[in-house]
C-alpha positions as CSV (number, residue, x, y, z in Angstrom):
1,X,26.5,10.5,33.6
2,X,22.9,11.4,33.0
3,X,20.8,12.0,35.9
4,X,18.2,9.0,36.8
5,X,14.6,9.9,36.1
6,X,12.1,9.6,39.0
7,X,10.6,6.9,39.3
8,X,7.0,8.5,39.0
9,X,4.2,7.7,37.0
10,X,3.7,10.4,34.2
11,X,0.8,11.2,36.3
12,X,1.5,10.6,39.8
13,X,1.8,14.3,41.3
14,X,-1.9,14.7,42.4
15,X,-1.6,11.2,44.2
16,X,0.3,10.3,47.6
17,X,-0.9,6.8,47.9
18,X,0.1,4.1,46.7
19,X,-1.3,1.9,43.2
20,X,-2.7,-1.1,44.0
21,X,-0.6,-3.7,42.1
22,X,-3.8,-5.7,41.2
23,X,-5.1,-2.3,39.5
24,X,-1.7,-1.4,38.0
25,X,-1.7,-5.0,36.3
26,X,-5.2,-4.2,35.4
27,X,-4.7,-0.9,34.0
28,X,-1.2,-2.1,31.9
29,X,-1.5,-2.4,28.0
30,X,2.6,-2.4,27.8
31,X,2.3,-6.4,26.6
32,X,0.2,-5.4,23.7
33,X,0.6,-1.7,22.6
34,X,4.7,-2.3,22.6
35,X,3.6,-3.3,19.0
36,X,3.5,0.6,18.1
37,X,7.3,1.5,20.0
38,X,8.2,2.6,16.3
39,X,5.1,4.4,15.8
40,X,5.6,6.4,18.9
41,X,9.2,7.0,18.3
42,X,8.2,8.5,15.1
43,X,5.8,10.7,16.4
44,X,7.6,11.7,19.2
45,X,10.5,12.4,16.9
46,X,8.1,14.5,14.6
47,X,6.8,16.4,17.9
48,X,10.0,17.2,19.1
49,X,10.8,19.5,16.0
50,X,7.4,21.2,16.4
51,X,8.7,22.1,19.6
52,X,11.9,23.8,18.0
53,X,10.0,25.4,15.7
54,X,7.9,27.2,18.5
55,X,10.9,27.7,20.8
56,X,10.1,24.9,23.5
57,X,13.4,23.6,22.6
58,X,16.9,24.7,21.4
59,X,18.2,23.1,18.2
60,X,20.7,21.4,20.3
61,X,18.2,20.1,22.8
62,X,16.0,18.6,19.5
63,X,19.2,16.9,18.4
64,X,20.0,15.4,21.8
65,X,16.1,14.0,22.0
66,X,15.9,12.2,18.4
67,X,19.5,11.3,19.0
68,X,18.4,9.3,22.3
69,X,14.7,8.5,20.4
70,X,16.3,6.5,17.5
71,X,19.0,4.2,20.3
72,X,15.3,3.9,21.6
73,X,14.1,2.4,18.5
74,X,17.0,0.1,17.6
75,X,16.4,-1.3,20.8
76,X,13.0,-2.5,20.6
77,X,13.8,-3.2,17.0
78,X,16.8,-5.6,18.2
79,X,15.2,-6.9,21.0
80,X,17.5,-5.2,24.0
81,X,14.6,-3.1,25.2
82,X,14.1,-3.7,28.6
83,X,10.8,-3.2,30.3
84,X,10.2,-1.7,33.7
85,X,7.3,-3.0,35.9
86,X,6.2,1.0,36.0
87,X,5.7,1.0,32.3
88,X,2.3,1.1,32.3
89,X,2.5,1.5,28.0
90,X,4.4,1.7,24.9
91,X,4.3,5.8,25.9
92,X,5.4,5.8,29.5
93,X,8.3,3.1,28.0
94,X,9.9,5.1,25.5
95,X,9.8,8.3,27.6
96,X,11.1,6.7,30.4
97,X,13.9,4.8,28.7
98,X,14.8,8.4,26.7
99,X,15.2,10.1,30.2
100,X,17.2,7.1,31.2
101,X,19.4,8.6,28.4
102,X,19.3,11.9,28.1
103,X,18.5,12.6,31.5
104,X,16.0,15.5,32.5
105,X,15.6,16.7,28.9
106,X,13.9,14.3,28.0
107,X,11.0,15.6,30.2
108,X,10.3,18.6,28.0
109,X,9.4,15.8,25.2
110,X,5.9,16.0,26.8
111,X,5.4,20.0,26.1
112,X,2.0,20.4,25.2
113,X,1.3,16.9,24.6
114,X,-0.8,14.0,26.7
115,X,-0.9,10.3,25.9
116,X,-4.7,11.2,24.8
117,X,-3.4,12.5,21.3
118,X,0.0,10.9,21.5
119,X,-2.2,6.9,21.3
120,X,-4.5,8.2,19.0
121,X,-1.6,9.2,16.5
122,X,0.4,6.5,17.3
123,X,-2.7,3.8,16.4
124,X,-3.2,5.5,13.2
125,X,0.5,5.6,12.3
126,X,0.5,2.2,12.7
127,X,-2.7,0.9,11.0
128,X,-1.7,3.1,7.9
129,X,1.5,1.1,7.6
130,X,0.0,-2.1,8.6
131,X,-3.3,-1.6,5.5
132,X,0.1,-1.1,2.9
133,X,0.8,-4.8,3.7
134,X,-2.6,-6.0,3.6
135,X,-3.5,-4.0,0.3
136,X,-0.3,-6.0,-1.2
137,X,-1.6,-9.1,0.0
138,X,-5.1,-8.2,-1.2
139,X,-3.8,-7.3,-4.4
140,X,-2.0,-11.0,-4.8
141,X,-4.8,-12.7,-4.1
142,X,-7.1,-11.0,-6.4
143,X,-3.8,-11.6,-9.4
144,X,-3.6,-15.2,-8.4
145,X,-7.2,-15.7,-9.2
146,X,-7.7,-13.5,-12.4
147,X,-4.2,-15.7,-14.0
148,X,-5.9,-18.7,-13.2
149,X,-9.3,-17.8,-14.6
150,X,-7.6,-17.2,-17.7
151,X,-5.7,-19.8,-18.1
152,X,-9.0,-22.2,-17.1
153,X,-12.3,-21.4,-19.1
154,X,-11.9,-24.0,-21.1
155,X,-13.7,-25.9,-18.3
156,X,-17.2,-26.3,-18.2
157,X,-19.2,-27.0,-14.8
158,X,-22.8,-27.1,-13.7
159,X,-23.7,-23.3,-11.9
160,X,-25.6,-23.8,-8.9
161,X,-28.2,-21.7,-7.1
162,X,-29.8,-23.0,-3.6
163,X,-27.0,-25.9,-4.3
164,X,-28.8,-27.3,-7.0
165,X,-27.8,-27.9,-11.0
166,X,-28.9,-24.7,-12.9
167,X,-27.3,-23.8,-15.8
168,X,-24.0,-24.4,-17.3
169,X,-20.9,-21.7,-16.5
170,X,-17.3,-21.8,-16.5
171,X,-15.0,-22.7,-14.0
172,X,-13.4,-19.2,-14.2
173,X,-16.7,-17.3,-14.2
174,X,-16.9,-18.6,-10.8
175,X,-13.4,-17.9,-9.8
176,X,-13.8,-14.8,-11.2
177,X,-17.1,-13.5,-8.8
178,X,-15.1,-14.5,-6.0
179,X,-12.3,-12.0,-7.5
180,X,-14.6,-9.5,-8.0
181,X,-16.1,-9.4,-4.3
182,X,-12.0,-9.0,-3.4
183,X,-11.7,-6.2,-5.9
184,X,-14.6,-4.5,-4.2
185,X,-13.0,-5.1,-1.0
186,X,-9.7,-3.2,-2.7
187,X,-11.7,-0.5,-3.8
188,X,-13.3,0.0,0.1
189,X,-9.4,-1.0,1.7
190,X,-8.2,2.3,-0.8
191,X,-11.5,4.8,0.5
192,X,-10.5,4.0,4.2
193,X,-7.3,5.1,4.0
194,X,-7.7,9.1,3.9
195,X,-10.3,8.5,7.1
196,X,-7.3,6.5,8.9
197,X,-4.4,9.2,7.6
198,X,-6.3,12.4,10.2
199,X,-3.6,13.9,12.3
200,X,-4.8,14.3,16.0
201,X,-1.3,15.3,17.5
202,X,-1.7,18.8,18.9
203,X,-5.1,18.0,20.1
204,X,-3.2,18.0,23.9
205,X,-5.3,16.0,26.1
206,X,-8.7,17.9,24.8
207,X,-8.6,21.3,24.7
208,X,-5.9,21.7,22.3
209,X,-2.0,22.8,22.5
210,X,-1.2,25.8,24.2
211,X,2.3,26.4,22.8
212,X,1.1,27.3,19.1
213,X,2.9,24.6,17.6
214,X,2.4,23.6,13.7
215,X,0.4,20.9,13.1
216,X,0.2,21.5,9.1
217,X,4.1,20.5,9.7
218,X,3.4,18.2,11.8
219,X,1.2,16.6,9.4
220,X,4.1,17.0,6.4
221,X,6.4,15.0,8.8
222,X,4.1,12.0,9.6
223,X,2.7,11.7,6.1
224,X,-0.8,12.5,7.1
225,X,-3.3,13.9,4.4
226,X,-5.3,15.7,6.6
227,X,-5.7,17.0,10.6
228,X,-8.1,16.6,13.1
229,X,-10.2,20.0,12.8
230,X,-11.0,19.6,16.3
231,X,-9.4,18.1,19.4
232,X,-12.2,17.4,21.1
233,X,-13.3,14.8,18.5
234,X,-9.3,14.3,17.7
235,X,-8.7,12.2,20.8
236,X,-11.9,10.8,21.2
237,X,-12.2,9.7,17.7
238,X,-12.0,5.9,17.1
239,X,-14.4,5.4,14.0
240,X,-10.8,4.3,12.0
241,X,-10.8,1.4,13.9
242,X,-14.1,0.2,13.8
243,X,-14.2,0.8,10.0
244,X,-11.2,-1.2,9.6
245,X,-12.2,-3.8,11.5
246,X,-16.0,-3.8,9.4
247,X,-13.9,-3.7,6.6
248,X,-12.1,-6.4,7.3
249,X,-15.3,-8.5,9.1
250,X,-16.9,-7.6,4.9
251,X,-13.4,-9.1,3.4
252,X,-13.5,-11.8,5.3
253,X,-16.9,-12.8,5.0
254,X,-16.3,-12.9,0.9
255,X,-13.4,-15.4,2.3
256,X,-15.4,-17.8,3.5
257,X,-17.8,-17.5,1.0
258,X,-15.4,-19.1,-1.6
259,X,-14.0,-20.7,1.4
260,X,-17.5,-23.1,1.1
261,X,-18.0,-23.2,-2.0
262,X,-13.9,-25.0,-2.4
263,X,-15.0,-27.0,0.6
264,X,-18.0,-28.4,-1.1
265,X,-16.4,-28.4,-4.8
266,X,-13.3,-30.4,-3.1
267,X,-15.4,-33.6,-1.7
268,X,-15.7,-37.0,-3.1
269,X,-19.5,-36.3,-4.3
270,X,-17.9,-33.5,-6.4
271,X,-14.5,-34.3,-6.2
272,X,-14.0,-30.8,-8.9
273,X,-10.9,-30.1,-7.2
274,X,-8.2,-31.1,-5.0
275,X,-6.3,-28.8,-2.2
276,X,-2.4,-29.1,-2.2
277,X,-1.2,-31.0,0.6
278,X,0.2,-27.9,1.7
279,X,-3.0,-26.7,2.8
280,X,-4.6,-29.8,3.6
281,X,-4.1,-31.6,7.1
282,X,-5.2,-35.2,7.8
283,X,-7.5,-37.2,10.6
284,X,-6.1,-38.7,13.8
285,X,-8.0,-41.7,13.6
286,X,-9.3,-42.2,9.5
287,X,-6.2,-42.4,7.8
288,X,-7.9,-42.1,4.0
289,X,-9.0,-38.3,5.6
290,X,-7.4,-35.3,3.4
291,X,-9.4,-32.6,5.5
292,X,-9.7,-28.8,4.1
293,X,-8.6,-27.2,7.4
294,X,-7.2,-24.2,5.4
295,X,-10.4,-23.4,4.3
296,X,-12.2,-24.1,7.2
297,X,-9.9,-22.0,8.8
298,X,-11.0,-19.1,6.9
299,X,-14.3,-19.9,6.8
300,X,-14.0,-19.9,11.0
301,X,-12.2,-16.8,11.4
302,X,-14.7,-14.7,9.4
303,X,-16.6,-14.6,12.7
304,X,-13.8,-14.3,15.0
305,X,-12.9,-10.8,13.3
306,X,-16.6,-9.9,13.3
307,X,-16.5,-10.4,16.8
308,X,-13.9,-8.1,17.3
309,X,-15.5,-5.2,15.8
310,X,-19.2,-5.7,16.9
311,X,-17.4,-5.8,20.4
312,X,-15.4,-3.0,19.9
313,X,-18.5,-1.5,18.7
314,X,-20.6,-2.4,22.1
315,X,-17.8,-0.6,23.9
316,X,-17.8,2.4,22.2
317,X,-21.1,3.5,21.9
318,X,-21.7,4.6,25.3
319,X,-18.8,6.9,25.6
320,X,-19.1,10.5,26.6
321,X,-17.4,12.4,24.6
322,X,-13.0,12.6,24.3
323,X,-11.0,10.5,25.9
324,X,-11.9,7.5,28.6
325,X,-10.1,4.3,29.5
326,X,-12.7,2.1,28.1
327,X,-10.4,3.5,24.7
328,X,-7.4,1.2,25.7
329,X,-10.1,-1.7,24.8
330,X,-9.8,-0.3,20.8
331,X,-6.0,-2.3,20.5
332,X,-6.9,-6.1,20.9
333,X,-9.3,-6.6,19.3
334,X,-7.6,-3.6,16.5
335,X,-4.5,-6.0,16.5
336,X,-5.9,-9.3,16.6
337,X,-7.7,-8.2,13.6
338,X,-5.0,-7.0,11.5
339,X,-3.0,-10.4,12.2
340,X,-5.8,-12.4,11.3
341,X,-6.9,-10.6,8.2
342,X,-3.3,-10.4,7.2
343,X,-3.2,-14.5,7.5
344,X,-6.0,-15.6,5.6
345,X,-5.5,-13.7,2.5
346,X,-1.9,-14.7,2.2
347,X,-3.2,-18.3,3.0
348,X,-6.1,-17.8,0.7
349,X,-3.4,-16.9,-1.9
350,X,-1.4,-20.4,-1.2
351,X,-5.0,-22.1,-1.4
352,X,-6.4,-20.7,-4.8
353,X,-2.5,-20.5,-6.7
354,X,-2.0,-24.6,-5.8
355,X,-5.3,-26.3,-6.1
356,X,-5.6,-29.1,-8.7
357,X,-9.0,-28.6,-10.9
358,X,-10.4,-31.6,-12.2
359,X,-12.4,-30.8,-15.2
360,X,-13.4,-34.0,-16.5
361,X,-15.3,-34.2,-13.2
362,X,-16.9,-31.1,-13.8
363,X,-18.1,-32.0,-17.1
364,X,-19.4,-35.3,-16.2
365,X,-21.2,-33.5,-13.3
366,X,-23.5,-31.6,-16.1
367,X,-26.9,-33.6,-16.9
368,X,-29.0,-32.3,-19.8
369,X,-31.5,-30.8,-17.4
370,X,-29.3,-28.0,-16.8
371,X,-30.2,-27.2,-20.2
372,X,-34.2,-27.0,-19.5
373,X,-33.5,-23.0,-19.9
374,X,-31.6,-23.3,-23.2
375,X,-34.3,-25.4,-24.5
376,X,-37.2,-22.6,-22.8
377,X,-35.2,-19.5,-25.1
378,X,-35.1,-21.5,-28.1
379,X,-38.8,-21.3,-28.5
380,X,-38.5,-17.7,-27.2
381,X,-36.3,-17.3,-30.5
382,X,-39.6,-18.3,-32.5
383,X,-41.5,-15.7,-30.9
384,X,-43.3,-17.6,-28.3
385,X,-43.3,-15.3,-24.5
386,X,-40.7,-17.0,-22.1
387,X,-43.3,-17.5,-19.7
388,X,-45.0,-19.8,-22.2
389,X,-42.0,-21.3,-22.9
390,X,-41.1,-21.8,-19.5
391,X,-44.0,-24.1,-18.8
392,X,-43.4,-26.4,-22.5
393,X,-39.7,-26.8,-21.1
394,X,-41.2,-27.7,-17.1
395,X,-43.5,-30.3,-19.3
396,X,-40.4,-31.5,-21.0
397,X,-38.6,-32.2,-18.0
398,X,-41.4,-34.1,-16.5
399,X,-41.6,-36.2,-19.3
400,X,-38.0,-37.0,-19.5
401,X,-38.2,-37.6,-15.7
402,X,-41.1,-40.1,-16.3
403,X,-39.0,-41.9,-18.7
404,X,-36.1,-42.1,-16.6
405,X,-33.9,-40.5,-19.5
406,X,-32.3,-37.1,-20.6
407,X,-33.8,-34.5,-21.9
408,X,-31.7,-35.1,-25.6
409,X,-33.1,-38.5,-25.3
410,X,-36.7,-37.1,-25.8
411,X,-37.6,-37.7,-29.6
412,X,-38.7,-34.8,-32.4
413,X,-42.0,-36.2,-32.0
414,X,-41.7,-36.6,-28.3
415,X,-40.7,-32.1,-28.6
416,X,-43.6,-31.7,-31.2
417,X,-46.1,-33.3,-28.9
418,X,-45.6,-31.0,-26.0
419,X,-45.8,-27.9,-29.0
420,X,-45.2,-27.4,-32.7
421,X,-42.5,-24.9,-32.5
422,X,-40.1,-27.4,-31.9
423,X,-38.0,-27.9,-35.7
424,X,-35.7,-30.5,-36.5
425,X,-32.9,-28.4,-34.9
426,X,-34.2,-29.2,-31.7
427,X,-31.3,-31.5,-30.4
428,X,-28.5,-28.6,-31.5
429,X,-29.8,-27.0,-28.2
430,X,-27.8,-30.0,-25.9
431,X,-24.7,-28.6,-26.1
432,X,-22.7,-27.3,-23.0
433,X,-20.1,-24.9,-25.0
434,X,-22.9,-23.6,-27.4
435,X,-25.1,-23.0,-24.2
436,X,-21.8,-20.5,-22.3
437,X,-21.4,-19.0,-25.5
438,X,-24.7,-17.8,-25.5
439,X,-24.7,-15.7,-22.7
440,X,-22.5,-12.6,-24.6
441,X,-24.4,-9.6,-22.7
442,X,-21.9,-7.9,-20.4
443,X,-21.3,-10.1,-17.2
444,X,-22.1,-13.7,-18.7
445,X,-20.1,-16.7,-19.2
446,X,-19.2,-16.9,-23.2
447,X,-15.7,-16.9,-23.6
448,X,-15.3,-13.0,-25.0
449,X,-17.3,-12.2,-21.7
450,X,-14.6,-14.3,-19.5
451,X,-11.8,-12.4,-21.2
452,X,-13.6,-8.9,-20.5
453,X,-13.8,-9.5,-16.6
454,X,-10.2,-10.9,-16.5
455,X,-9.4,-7.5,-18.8
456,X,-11.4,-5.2,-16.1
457,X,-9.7,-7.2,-12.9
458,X,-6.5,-6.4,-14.3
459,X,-7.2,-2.7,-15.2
460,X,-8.5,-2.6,-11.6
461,X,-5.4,-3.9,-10.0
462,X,-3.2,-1.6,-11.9
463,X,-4.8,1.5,-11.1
């Protein structure tokens, strides 16, 4: 039978006294960091070769630890994993439990190695798996759009700037902005990763490892592109996380962006679209309520995650340099982010791939006045300066207003009054589709420009 380990803390030798138990619940992280056991395990797995390699251990002894490692990890992976109130992390856990194994050899695990570079490696382990997932989902969300947008522009709505009527667009130019914020979001997600995938294991608790050991094969193992260059900064190092979590504050911010504008767009005084049921939730007291809670939701939680980071952020800028406890404060809010990103694009996913459009509505919602710009460049077109033309089409407005009519109401001789340029073509101007299809320059709403983005998004997604 294996011999029991102590039951010592990994760094009780300098102390006689005893912990407080207030101060040992205070200084715990087990309850959240347990999230990385597989991470560790990996690592510690990897590590334990690097000590073959250098002659720490025999080939036998490797064997007997990533023999004992992997029970580890099928037991936190089927729930058997039994936690011990000296635990004090994920760490201390698994090295305990593997002793409980192996017995004594599972102390020489530790060779050369402190929990300084063994959390640091773990965190990124895990974040790198964790960003595959949320590049998938990002991915998805940005497809769901770009089908859509193709499938819809067809329908004509008003464009708005400071929430006001301003010229006509498509509905898919619109969905299509919000995609392209996303795909800019993709783009950042993808130049992250390399900073996140930076080996610190073998940066020992500062100073470096004593025993030689590879960390070029180390890196091979874990699938890291790159090492920590220095071990000072390799422990201490926590910009990863606080990119991440500015990157995801960024993403999330573009979420409730579109998150308003559905809200708004999904009203009774619009009424341009309708949210599935699925995402919608009702009122307690008003039965006739259909609420947009999912989007609320998302709009909410944009600040939540920017909370995490700017406090993150507060913490860690008055750090001396390498490691210090205020570090453990990096998981929380590092976690909390990553679940909450994670659920608001797949729910923003359900949201845009389900929503009804209602383009009758849209098209009702457009007044000739939206056309006041159409009507400034086709005087522009005679040679007339724009911002001469602006001010004929600001007098045609008024006069329509005055009349309490529309602008194609307004009579050749009510055009030629206000200047002569105005032809008998002068009512071929009031037309919605003619006025999209105008705007062909690169970015604009004409149908061949629609078809261009959608072409782009998709090249983007594939690459």
């Amino acid at each position: 039978m294996a011999e029991q380990p102590t039951k010592q803390k990994l760094w009780g030798g300098r102390f006689t006294g005893k912990t407080d138990p207030l101060m040992h619940a205070f200084n715990q992280s087990l309850k959240y960091d347990q999230r990385m056991h597989a991470a560790d395990i990996r690592g510690s797995i990897a590590y334990a070769k690097s000590l073959t390699l250098v002659g720490i251990l025999t080939r036998e002894e490797e064997a007997r630890i990533i023999e004992g490692l992997t029970v580890v990890g099928k037991e936190w992976e089927g729930g058997q994993f039994q936690a011990q109130p000296d635990d004090e992390d994920i760490h201390t856990a698994n090295e305990r439990r593997l002793s409980e194994l192996i017995g004594p050899l599972g102390g020489k695990l530790h060779t050369g190695r402190s929990r300084n570079d063994q959390v640091a490696t773990d965190m990124r382990l895990w974040l790198l798996d964790e960003v595959k997932d949320i590049e998938a989902s990002l991915i998805a969300l940005i497809r769901v759009m770009v089908e859509r947008a193709d499938k819809e522009k067809d329908y004509l709505m008003p464009g708005y700037t400071h929430l006001q009527r301003g010229q006509p667009i498509r509905w898919s130019h619109l969905l299509l902005s919000h995609a392209f914020s996303f795909s800019t979001d993709l783009e950042r997600l993808r130049q992250l990763i390399p900073r996140i995938s930076v080996l610190p294991l073998g940066s020992g608790a500062l100073a470096g490892n004593p025993f030689a050991v590879d960390r070029h094969f180390l890196a091979r193992e874990l699938g890291f592109q790159s090492l920590a260059e220095n071990s000072l900064w390799g422990v201490g190092d926590r910009d990863f996380v606080i990119e991440f979590m500015m990157w995801a504050s960024l993403t999330t911010t573009h979420l409730s962006r579109m998150s308003e504008d559905f809200i708004i767009y999904s009203t009774a005084e619009f009424g341009f679209i309708t949210l599935s049921d699925a995402y919608s939730t009702g009122s307690s007291m008003m039965p006739q309520k259909k609420n947009p809670d999912s989007l609320e939701l998302l709009r909410g939680k944009s600040g939540r995650v920017f909370g995490n980071a700017a406090g993150f952020l507060m913490t860690y800028k008055g750090l001396p340099s390498t490691y210090n406890k205020d570090l453990q404060e990096d998981k929380e809010p590092l976690f909390d982010t990553v679940d909450t990103i994670s659920a608001c694009l797949r729910i923003a996913e359900g949201v845009v791939g389900t929503l009804e459009v209602h383009p009758q509505k849209m098209r009702q919602a457009l007044t000739m006045d939206v056309l006041a710009t159409d009507l400034a460049e086709y005087l522009v077109r005679k040679g007339i300066p724009f911002r001469e033309t602006h001010h004929i089409s600001g007098r045609a407005v008024a006069l329509a207003e005055s009349r309490r009519c529309q602008l194609s109401d307004l009579t050749i001789a009510d055009y030629r009054s206000l200047h002569p340029g105005f032809g008998d073509d002068i009512h071929s101007v009031f037309n919605f589709e003619a006025s999209v299809e105008r705007r062909q320059a690169v970015g604009g709403s004409s149908r061949a420009m629609i078809d261009r983005q959608v072409a782009v998004l998709r090249e983007r997604l594939s690459s």
